[in-house]
VOBA-1610 file (N, C-alpha, C; in pm, whole numbers, padded with zeros to 5 digits, always signed):
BEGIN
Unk-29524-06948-19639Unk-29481-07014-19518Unk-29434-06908-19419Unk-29486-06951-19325Unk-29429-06815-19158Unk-29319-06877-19114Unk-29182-06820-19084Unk-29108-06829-19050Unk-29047-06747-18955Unk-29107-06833-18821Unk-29121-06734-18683Unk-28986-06847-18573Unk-29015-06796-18497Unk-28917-06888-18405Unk-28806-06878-18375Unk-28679-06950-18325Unk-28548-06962-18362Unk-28537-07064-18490Unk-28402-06983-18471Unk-28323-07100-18590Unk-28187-07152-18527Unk-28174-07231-18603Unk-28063-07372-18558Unk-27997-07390-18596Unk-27845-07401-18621Unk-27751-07430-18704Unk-27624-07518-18624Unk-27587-07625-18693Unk-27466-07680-18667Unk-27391-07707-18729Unk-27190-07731-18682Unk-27142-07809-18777Unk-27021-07898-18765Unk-27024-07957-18798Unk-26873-08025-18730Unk-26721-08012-18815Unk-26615-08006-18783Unk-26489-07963-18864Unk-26399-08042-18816Unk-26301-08148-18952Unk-26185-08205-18867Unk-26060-08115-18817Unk-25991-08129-18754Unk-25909-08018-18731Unk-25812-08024-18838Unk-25757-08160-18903Unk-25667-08197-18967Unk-25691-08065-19107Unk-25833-08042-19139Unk-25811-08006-19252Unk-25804-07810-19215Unk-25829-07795-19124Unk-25769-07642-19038Unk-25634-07644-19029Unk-25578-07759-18998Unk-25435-07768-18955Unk-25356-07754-19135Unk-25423-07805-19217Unk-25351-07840-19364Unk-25377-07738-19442Unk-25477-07635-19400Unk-25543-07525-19454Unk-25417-07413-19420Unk-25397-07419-19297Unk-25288-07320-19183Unk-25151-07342-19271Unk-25055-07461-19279Unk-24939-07486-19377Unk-24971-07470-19542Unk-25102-07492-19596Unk-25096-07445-19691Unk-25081-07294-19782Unk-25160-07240-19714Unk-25195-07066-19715Unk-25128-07001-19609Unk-25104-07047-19514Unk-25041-06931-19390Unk-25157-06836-19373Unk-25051-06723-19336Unk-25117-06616-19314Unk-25219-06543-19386Unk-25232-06597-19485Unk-25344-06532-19592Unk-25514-06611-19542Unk-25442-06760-19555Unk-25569-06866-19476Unk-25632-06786-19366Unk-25515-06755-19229Unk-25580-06726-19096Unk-25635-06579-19100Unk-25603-06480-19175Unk-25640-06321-19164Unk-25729-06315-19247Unk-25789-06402-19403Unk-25962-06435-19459Unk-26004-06474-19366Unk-26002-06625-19283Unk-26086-06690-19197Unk-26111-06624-19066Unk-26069-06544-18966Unk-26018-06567-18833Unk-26005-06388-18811Unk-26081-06367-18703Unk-26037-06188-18680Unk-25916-06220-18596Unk-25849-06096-18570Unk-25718-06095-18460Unk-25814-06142-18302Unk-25895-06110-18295Unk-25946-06137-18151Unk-25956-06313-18131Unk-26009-06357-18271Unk-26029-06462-18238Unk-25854-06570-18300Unk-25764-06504-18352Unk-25631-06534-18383Unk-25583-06548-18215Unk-25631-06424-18167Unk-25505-06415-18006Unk-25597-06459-17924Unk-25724-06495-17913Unk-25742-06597-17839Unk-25730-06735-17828Unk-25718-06837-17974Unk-25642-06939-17996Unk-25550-06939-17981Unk-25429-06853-17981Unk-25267-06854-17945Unk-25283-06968-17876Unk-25121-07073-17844Unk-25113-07138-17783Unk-25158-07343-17807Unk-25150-07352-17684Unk-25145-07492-17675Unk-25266-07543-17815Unk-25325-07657-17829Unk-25449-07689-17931Unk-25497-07592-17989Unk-25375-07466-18076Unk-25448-07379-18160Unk-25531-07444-18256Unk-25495-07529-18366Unk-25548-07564-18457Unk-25717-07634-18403Unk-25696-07686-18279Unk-25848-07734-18248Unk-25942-07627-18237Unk-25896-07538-18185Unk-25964-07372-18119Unk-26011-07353-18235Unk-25961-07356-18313Unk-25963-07244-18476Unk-26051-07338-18550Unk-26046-07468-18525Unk-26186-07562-18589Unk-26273-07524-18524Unk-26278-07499-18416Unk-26434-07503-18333Unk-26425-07374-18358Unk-26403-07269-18355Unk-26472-07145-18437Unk-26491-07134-18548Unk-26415-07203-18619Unk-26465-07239-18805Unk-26601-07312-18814Unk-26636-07405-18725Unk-26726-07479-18714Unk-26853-07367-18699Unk-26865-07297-18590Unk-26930-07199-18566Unk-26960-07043-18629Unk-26849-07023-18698Unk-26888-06952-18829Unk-26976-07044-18907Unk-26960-07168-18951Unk-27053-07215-19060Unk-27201-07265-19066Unk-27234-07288-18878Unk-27311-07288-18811Unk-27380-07110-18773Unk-27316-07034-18790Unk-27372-06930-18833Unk-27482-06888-18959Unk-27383-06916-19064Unk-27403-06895-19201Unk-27540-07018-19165Unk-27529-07081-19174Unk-27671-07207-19174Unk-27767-07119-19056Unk-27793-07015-19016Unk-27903-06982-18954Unk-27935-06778-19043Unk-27822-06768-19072Unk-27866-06656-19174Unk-27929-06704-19295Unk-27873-06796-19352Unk-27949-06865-19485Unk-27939-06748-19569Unk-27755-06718-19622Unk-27805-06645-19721Unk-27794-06606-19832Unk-27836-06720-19886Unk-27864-06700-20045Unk-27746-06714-20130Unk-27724-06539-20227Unk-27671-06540-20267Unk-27550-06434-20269Unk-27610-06350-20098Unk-27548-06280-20022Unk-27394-06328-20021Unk-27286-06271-20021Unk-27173-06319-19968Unk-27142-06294-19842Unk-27067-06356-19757Unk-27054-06355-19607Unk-26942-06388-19580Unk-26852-06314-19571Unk-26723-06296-19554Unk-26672-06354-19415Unk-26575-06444-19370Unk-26571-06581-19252Unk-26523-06425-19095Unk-26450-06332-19195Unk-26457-06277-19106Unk-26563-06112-19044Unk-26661-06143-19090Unk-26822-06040-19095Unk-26863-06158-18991Unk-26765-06259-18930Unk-26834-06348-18778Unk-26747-06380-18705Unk-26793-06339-18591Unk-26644-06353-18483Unk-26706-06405-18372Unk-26599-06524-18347Unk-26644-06613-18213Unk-26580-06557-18119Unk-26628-06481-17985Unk-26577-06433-17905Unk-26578-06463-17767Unk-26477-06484-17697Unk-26455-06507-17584Unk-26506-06490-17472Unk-26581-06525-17381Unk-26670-06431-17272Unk-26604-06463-17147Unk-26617-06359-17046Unk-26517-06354-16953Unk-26595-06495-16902Unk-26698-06568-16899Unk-26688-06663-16761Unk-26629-06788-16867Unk-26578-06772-16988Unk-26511-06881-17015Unk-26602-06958-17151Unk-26734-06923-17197Unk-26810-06958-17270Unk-26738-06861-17410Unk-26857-06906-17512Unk-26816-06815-17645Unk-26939-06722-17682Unk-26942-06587-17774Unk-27056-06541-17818Unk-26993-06556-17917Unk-27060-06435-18042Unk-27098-06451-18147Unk-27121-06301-18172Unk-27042-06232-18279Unk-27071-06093-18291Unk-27071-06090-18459Unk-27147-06006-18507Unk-27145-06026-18684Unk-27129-05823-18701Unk-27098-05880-18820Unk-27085-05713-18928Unk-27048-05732-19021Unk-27049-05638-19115Unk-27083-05598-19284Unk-27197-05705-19306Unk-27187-05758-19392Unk-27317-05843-19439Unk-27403-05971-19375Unk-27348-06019-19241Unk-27355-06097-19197Unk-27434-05997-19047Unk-27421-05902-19037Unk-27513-05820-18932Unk-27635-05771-19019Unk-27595-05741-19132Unk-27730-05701-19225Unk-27819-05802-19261Unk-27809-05941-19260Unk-27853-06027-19285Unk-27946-06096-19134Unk-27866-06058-19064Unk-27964-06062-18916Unk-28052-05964-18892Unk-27986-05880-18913Unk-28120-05692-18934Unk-28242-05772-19030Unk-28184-05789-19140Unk-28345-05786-19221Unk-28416-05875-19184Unk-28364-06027-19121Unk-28451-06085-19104Unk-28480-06137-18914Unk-28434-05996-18861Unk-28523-06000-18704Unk-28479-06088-18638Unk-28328-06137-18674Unk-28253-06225-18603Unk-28127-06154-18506Unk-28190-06263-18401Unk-28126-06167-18249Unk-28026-06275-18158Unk-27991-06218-18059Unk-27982-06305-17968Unk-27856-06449-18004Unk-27767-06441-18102Unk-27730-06524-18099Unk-27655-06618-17972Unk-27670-06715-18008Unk-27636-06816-17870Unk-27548-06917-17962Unk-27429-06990-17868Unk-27294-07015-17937Unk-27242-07127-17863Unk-27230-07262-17854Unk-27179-07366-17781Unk-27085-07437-17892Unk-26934-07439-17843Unk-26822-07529-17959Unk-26768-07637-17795Unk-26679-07712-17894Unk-26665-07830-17871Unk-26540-07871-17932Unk-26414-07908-17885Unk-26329-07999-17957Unk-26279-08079-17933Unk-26218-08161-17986Unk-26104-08285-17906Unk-26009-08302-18026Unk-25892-08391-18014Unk-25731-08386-18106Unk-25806-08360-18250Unk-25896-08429-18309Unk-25924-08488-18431Unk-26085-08387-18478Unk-26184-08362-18401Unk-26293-08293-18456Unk-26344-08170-18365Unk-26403-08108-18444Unk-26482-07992-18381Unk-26623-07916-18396Unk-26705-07889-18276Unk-26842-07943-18321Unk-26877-07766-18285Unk-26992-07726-18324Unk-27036-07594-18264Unk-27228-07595-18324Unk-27270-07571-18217Unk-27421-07526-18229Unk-27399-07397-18180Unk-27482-07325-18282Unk-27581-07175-18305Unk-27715-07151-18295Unk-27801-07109-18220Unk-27895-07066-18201Unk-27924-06906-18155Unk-28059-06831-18312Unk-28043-06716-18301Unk-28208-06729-18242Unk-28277-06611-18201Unk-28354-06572-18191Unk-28463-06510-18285Unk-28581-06538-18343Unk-28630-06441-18416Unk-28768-06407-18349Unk-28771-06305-18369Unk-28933-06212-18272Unk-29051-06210-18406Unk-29026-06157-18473Unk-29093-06133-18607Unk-29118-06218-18703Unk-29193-06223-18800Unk-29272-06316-18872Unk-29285-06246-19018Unk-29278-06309-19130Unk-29232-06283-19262Unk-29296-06394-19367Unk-29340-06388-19477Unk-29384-06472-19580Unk-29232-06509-19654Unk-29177-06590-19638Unk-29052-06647-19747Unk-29082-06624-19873Unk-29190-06702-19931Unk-29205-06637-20069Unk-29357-06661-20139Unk-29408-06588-20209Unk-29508-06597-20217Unk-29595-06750-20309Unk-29487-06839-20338Unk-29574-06928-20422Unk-29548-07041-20277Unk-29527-06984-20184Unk-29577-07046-20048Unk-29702-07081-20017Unk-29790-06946-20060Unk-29864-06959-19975Unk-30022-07020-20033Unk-30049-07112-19983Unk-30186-07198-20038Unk-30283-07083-20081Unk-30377-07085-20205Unk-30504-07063-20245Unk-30595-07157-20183Unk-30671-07128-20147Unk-30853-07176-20078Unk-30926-07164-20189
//
């Protein structure tokens, strides 16, 4: 099978269970999940919503790397702030290597929240073309 194109990923997150995650673990929860960039840009009013809709979008990440049995550490993805007010999307350690091998570019990053849920679509780019696996591919 050719697997050319973009890829797509979404996901939705209640906040309640970000918010119960945050009093349960503390600081151990937010410094696994959450880089400082994306900690001090939630500061403030609807932190816990902020911090769903980038949780959301980390996992909406991970659903367009597809990977395996790779581990992908929440923070090898960082939802980042862009000056006109939108979000990107920056990866490293295994979660940039996982876009390297498979010619995935360009990520594109739309979140979403309100009191109770939080939504985020990912869309990466791929240029290049690859056989997934070989009992893919039909005999004639």
């Amino acid at each position: 099978m050719l697997d050319i194109g973009p890829r797509i990923g979404c996901d939705v997150v209640n906040v309640v269970d970000v918010t119960r995650s945050i009093e349960l673990f503390g600081r151990r929860y937010l410094d696994r999940t959450f880089t400082p960039h994306e900690l001090q840009t939630c500061a403030g009013p609807a932190r816990d919503q902020r911090l769903a809709a980038r949780f959301a979008a980390k996992e909406a990440v991970v659903k367009v790397l597809r990977p395996g049995d790779v581990p992908v550490p929440w923070n090898s993805i960082e939802i980042t702030r862009a000056e006109w007010g939108g979000c990107g999307v920056t990866l490293s350690g295994n979660a940039a290597e996982l876009a390297r091998a498979q010619d995935l570019h360009d990520f594109q990053v739309s979140i979403s929240h309100e009191a109770d849920v939080a939504i985020a679509m990912v869309i990466a780019t791929r240029s290049g073309a690859r056989i997934e696996k070989k009992d893919d591919i039909a005999d004639d």
